[in-house]
C-alpha positions in Angstrom: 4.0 -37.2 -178.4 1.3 -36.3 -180.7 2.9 -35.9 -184.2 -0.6 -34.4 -185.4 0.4 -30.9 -183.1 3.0 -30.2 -185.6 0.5 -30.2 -188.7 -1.2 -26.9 -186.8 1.5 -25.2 -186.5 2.7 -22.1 -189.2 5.8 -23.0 -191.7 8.2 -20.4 -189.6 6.9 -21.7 -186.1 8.1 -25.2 -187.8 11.2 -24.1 -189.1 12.3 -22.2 -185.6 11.8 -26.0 -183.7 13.9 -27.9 -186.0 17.0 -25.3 -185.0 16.8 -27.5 -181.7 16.5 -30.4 -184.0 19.9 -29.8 -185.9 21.2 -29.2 -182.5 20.9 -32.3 -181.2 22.6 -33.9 -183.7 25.6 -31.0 -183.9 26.5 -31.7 -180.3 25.8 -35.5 -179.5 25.6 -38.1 -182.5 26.9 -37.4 -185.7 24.6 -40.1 -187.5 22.0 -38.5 -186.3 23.0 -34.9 -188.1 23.6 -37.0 -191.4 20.5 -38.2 -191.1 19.1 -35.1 -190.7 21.0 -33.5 -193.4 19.9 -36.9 -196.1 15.8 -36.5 -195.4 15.7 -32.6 -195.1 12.6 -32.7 -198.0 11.3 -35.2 -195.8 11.5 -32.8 -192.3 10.2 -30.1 -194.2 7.2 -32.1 -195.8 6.7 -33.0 -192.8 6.8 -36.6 -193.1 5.0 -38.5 -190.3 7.6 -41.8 -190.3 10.6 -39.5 -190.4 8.9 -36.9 -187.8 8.6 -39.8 -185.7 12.2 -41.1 -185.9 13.8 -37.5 -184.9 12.1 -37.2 -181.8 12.4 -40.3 -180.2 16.1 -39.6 -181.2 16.1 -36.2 -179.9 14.2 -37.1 -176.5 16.9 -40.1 -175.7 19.7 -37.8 -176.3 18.3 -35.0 -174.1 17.2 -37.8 -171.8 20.6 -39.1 -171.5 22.4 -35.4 -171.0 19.9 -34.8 -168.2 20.1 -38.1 -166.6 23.9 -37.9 -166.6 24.0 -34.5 -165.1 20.7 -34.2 -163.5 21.3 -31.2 -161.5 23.8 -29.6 -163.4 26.9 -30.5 -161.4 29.2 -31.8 -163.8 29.1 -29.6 -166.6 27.4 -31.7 -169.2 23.9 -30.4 -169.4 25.6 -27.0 -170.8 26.2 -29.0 -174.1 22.7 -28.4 -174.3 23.1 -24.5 -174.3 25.0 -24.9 -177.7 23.8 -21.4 -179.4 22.1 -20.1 -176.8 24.8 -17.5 -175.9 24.6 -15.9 -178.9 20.9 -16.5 -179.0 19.8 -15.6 -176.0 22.0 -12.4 -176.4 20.8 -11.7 -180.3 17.0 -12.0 -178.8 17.6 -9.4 -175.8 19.1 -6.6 -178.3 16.6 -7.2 -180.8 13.6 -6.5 -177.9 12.1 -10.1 -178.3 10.4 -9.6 -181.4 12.6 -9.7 -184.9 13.9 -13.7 -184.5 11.8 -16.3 -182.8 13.8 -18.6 -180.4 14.4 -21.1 -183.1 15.9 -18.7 -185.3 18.0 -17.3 -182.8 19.6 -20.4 -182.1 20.0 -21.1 -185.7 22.2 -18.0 -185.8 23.3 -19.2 -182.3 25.2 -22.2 -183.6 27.4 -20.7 -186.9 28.3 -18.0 -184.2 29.4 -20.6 -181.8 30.6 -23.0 -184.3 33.0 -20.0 -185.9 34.3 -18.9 -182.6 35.5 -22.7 -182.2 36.8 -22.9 -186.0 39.1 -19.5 -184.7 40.1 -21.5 -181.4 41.2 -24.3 -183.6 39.0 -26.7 -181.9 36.7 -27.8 -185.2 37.3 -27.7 -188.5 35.4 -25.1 -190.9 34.0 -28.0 -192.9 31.8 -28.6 -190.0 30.7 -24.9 -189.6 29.9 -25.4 -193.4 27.6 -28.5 -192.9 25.6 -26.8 -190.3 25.1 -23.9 -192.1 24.3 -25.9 -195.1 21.7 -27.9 -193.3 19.9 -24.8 -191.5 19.2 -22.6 -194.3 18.2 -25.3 -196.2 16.1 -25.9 -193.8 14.3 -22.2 -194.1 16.3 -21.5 -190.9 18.4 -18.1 -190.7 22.3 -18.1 -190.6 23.3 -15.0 -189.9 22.0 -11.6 -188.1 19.6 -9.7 -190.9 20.3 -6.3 -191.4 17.8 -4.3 -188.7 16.6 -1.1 -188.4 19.3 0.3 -186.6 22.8 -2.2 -186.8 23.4 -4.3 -183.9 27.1 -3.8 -182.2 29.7 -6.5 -181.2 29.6 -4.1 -177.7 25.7 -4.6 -177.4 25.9 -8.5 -178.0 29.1 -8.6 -175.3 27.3 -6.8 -172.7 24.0 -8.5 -173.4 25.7 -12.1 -172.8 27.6 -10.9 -169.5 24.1 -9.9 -168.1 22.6 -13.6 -169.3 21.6 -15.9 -167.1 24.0 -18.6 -167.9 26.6 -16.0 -167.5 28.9 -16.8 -163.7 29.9 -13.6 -162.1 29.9 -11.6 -165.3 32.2 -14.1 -166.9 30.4 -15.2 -170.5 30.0 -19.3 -171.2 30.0 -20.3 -174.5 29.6 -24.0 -175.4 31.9 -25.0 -178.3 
């Protein structure tokens, strides 16, 4: 991986790739998201030697999920659809063109993360830390008010029609 790519690209295209970044570490090692959250001067300086370090980690976690569940049989590659049900649903009623992917996931995971803080199945403080460690990351955390307001109905019917979706039936990974 040519670290040098990432010296091209613009400060928001940056920003919108380390959404991915935090998720890795959200949903498969937690000394991985403390690292994250201890150099996040470092991440957004750019820092080649830090750079480096996240992903080689992020490429053996994903390496891992994949190779575990290669062709998607036992469930365990959907831990790496953490945010995108919300995402992918935030992006379709918003036409493609207000959030890039990186954002959307950004906003992804503190939906995701808040549904399972209602369930009972996390605890807020760690809702907190990733929401902490995103916008302080330049990332966004929640929907920005739009032109014209975006409706609980529109999201709903815009994550049954998603392609993770089975038979109508939305999939969120908590």
């Amino acid at each position: 991986i040519d670290l040098d790519v990432l010296t091209t690209l613009p400060e928001r295209e940056y920003r919108s790739g380390l959404a991915e970044v935090v998720k890795y570490g959200v949903i498969l090692d937690a000394a991985f998201f403390e690292y994250l959250e201890q150099h996040i001067e470092q991440l957004q300086a750019r820092q080649a030697d830090v750079l480096e370090r996240v992903i080689a980690r992020c490429c053996q976690l994903k390496a891992s999920v994949v190779e575990q569940d290669e062709r998607e049989e036992t469930g365990l590659r959907a831990v790496l659809n953490y945010g995108h049900t919300f995402c992918h649903a935030l992006e379709t009623v918003t036409g493609y063109g207000t959030y890039l992917h990186g954002e959307a996931v950004a906003i992804g995971m503190i939906c995701a993360s808040r549904l399972a803080e209602s369930l009972g199945r996390i605890d807020a403080s760690l809702t907190h830390r990733q929401l902490d460690l995103l916008a302080r990351l330049g990332l966004p955390v929640a929907i920005k008010s739009a032109k014209m307001p975006i409706s609980a109905a529109e999201l709903l019917a815009a994550m049954q029609r998603d392609k993770k979706a089975e038979q109508g039936r939305v999939r969120f990974v908590l």
